[in-house]
Every structure is written in C-alpha cells, then in structure tokens.
C-alpha positions in Angstrom: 20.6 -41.9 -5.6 24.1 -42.7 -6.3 27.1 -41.3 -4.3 24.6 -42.3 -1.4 26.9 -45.0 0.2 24.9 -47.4 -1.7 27.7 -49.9 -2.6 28.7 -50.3 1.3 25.4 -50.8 2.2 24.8 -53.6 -0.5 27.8 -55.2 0.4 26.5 -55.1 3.7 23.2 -56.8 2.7 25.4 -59.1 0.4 27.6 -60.2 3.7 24.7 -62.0 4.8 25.0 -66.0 4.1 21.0 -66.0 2.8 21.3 -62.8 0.7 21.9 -63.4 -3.3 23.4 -60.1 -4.1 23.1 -58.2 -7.1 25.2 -55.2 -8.5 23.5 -52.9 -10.4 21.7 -55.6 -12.8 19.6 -52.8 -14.1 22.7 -50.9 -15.1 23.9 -53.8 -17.2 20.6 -54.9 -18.6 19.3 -51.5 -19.1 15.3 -51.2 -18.2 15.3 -47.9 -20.7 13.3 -50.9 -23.3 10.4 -51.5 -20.8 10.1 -47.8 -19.1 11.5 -44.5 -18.5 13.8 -43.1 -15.7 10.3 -41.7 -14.1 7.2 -43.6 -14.5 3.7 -42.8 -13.6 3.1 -44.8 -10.7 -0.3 -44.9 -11.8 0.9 -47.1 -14.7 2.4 -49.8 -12.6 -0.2 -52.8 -13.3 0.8 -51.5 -17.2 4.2 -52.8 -16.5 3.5 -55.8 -14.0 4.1 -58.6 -16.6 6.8 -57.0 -18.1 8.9 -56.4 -14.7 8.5 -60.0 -13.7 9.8 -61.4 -16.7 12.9 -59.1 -16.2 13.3 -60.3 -13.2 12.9 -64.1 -13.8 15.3 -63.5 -16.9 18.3 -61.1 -15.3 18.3 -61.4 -11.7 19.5 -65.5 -12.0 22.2 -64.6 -14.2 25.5 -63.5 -12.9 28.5 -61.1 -14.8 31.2 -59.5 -13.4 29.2 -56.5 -12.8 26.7 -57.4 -11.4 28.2 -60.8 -9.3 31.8 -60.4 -9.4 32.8 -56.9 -6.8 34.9 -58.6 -4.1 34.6 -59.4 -1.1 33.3 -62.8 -1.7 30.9 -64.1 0.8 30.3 -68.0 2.2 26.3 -68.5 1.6 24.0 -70.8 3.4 23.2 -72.9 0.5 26.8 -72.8 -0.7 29.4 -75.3 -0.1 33.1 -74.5 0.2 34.0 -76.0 -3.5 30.4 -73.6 -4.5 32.1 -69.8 -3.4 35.2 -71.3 -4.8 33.7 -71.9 -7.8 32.1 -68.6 -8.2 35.5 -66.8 -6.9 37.2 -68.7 -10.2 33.9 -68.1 -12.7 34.4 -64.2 -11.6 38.1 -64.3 -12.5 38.2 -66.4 -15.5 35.5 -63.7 -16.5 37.0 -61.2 -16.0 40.1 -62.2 -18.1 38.0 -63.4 -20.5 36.2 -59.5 -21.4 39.6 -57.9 -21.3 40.7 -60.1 -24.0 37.7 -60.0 -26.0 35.5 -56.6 -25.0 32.4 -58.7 -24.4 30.4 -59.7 -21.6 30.7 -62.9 -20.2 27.4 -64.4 -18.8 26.5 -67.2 -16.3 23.5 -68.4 -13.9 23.8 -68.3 -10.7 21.1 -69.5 -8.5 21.2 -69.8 -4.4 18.8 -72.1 -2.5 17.0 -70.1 0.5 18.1 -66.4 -0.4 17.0 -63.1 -0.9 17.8 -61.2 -4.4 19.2 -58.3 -2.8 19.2 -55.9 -6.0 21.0 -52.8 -5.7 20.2 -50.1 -8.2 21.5 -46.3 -8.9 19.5 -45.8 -11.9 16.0 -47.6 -10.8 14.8 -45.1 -7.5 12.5 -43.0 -9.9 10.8 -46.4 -10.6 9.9 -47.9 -7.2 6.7 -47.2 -7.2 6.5 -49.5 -10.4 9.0 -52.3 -9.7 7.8 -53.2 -6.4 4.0 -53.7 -6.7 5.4 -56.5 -9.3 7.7 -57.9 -7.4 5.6 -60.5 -4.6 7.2 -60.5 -1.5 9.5 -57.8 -1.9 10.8 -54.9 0.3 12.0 -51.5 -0.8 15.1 -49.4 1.1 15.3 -45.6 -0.3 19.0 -44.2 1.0 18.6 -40.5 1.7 22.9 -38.8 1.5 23.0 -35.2 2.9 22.2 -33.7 -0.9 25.5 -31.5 -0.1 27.1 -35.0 0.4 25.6 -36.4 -2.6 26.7 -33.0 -4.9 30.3 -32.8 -4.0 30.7 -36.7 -4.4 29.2 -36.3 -7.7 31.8 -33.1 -8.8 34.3 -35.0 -7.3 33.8 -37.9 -9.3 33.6 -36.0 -12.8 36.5 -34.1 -12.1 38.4 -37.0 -11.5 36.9 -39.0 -14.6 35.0 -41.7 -12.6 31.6 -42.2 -15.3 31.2 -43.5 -18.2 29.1 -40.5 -19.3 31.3 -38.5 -21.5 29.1 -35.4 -20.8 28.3 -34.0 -17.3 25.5 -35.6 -15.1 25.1 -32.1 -14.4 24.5 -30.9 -18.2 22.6 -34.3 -19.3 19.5 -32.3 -20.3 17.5 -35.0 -21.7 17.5 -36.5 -17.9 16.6 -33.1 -16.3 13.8 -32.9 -19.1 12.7 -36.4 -18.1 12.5 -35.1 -14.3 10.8 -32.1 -15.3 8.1 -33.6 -16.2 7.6 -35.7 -13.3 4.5 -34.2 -11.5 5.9 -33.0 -8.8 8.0 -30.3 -11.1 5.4 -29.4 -13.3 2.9 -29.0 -9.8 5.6 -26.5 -8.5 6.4 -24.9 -12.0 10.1 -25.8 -12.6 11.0 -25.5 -16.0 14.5 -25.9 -17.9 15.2 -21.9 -18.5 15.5 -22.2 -13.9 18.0 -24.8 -14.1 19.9 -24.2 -16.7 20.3 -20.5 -14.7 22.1 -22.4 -12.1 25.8 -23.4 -10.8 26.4 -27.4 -10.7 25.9 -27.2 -7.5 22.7 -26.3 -7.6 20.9 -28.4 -10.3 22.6 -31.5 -8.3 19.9 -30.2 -5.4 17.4 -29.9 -8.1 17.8 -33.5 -8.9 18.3 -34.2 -5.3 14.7 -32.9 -5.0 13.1 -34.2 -7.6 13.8 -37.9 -7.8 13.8 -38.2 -3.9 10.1 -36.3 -3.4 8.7 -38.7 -6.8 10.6 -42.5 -5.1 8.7 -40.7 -1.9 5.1 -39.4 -3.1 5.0 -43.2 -5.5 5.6 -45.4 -2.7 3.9 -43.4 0.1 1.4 -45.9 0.9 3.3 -48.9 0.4 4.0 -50.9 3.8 7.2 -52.6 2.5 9.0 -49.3 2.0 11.3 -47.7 4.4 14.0 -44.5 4.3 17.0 -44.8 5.4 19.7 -42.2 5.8 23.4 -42.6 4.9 24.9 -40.4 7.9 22.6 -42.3 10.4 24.0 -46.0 9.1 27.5 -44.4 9.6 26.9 -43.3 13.0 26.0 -46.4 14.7 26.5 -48.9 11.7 25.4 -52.2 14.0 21.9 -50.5 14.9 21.1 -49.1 11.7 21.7 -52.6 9.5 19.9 -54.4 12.4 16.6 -52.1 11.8 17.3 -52.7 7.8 17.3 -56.1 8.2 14.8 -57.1 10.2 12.0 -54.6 7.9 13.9 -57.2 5.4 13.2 -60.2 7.1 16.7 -61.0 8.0 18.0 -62.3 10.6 21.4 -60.9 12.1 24.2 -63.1 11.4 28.2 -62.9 12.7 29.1 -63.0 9.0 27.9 -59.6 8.6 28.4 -58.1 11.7 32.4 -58.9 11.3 32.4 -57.8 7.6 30.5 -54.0 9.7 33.6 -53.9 11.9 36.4 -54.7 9.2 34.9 -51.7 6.5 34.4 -49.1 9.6 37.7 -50.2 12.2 40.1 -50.6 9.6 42.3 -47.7 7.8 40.8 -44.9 6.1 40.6 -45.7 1.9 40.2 -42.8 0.2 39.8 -44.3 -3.0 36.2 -43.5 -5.0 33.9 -46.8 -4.8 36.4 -48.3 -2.1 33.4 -49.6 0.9 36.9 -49.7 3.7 36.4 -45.9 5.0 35.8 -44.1 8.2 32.3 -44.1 8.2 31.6 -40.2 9.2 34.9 -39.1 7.6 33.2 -40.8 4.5 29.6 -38.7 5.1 31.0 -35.7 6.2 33.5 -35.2 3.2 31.8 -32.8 1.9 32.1 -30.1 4.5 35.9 -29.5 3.1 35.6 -29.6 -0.5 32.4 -27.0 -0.1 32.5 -23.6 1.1 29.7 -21.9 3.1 27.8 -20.4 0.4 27.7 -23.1 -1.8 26.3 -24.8 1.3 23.7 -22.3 1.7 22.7 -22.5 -2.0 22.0 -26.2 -1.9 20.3 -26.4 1.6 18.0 -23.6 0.6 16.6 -25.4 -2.1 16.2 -28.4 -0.6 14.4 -27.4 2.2 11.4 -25.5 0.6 9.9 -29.1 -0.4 8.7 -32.0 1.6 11.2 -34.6 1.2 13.7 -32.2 2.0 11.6 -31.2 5.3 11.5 -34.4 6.1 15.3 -35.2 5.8 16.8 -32.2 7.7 14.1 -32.6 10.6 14.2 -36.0 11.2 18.6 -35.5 10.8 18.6 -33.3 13.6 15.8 -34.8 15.8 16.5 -38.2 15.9 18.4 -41.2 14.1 16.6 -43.3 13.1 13.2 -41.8 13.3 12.1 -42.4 9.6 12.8 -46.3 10.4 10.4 -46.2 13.1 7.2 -44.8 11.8 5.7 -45.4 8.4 6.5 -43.7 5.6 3.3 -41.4 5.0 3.9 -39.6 8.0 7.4 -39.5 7.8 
C-alpha cells in the first residue's frame, strides 16, 4: 500500500551491494495495458507471457524515477568510475527533463544482483506477477491502516499526488475493488462507501486490497507479511528476517545506511526515508482523534486480514515472519 514506509524499506533493500533497485517501474511504465489494478488470480497463466516480457523490457532500463532517488549505493559488480557514472547519468537526466518535459531513458544492467522492484500500485496483482516471475520472492508491508489514512489525508492536504482528484473520491478505483471477490462475497457495494467520511473509505481500501494481495498469494511459499511498526521497532532484526526469506546476505553497507535513516535527526518532510522510526509510525495518533480512531479500527477488524494484523501487532513482532502465510 502506499504511505506504508515502503520507500525506506526499498532503500533499505537497495543499500545492499547485490540488490539492483527499482523505484516504482510500474508507475512509470504503467501495467494498466496488460491488466487491471485487481486481477483474478485465477487468470495468472493468462498473463505469464505477457509479465515476463515486461519484465525483460522495463526492469533493465533505468530513469530518474525509477533509478535516480539518492542515496547512491557502491554495488558488488560496480566499480568506483561505474556508481560514478550512474551518479552523473541521473543528473545529466534530470537536467535534461526539466529542459525538455520528457523522459530520459537508459539501461542499466548489474552482474550478480537481485531486481528489487518496489511497487505502490502493483499489491492487488501479486498473485499474478509472481507465479511469472522464476525465482522470485514477494514482501507485502502491512501500515497500522490508521497510519496509512492520516498519511494519505496528510498528503492531499498538502498537495503531495499527481491525482488532481482525491484518492478518496477516485470512484472508478473503489469500483474496481468492489468487484474483487472478496467485496462482492461480503456484499459491499458503492451506495456504503460513498455514505462514509474519508477516513473511513481509506479502511475500506485498507481492507480490500490487503485481504485480495492475502487470499491470491495464500499458498505461495515465497510470500511473506511484513509490518511497518515492527521494522521500526527493531530495524536490524526485522531487515535481517527480510533478507534472508530474500536470499540475502547481511552486509555492513546496509546495516550503516539502518543506523544513519533511524540515529540521525528527525525529517519531517513527506517521502524523506531520515526519520525517527516510531515517531514516523506512530504519527498518526496526533493528527487523529479518538473517534475517528474507533471508526477505522472497527472496520478493519471485522475481516481476516485485519484479524490477523491487530493480533499478531499485539502478540508478537514478528510473528507473521515466522510461520507461513496461510495460517498467518
């Protein structure tokens, strides 16, 4: 989900020397041509081709969006003239679509590394990307959905997406998620939501695309759940879990870049990945009052994935990393 802490984490997974990190490639080479927000799972072999030649087209290409969000990290396969090289490709980029408004592409390729491809948009289609993808591991990031709605009203009010309309009010999206099968098996229709505050239909969405990223991938080995507040309470334990389900070994690099974003000053500035960890998570407890608290918790919690996240919360860290994800 977005507002989830998911541009910390994947600078985290990017601070490792054998990770190829991608930002968002799916945002900048929109998937909307190959599939919808919400797939049927069942339709993944439908899509298997397709996916694969996405990825063999987009995710060895490089823009400033997706390649160029400092820091910059030395790789493995890289030499010192390589990062310096990409450093200076990123800039002259950069200078390049302010003075003509268009994207500037390049390839990028890294010996001995892991695509690590970050995505906001793509969680309603795990269950269809990654029985395409050989070899590949999926992380779902679970935010405290009272976290995840008042970053998301915080952001609109202060003119942070592209969207010119509300994500709240994007009906077309809500329609999409309505007719996921978990909504229409529990009878949720557009007259509900539309009935409700902000606040609310952001638990709604909460809801929905969480339980259908958890119900398509349930049986799926290479999946794991991961929850924001638990990473930010002991960042060191939780990447070193993350990593090894990754198959990546820990590595100084990234366990320095850990301790500069969590023991340095406090940035409150909107994607900035330099905060206080659990001043970061727990935000949300000042900007919402108790009822509005109360509205979004009791919606959550009358379905599964909700279950799941507030009972594992306040049972134990890291519980959802250590069983498999059916029973979690």
């Amino acid at each position: 989900m977005p507002r989830s802490g998911t541009t910390w984490i994947g600078k985290v997974f990017d601070s490792h020397p054998r990770v190829s990190y991608r930002h968002e490639p799916d945002t900048q080479y929109v998937l909307n041509d190959l599939m919808t927000l919400y797939p049927d799972a069942g339709d993944a072999p439908r899509y298997r081709e397709q996916v694969r030649d996405y990825c063999k087209k987009y995710l060895e290409r490089c823009t400033v969006r997706t390649c160029g969000k400092a820091p910059f990290f030395p790789k493995a396969s890289q030499s010192a003239f390589g990062l310096l090289g990409q450093k200076t490709r990123v800039l002259a980029a950069k200078l390049i679509e302010r003075g003509l408004g268009r994207t500037i592409e390049w390839n990028y390729h890294l010996d001995d590394a892991r695509i690590v491809w970050k995505s906001i948009e793509s969680l309603g289609r795990l269950g269809v990307l990654l029985p395409a993808i050989p070899d590949s591991n999926g992380v779902i990031i679970q935010r405290d959905p009272c976290g995840y709605a008042a970053s998301v009203l915080r952001g609109e009010k202060l003119g942070r997406f592209s969207a010119a309309d509300s994500i709240t009010e994007d009906w077309g999206m809500l329609d999409m998620l309505l007719a996921t099968h978990y909504a229409r098996e529990i009878g949720l229709d557009s007259a509900q939501l539309k009935a409700l505050a902000p606040h609310q239909r952001l638990a709604w969405m909460w809801v929905l695309i969480n339980q259908k990223a958890c119900d398509d991938t349930r049986d799926m080995e290479n999946v794991t759940i991961v929850r924001y507040e638990d990473l930010c309470r002991n960042p060191r334990d939780g990447f070193q879990r993350l990593f090894t389900f990754c198959g990546l070994e820990w590595e100084d690099q990234t366990d320095a870049f850990i301790g500069y974003t969590t023991a340095t000053s406090h940035n409150n500035a909107y994607y900035s990945v330099v905060k206080d960890p659990l001043k970061a998570a727990y935000r949300w407890r000042d900007e919402f009052d108790s009822g509005q608290i109360d509205d979004i918790r009791s919606i959550v919690e009358q379905h599964p994935v909700g279950q799941a996240y507030y009972q594992t919360h306040e049972t134990s860290s890291y519980a959802m990393l250590d069983v498999p994800q059916k029973t979690a």
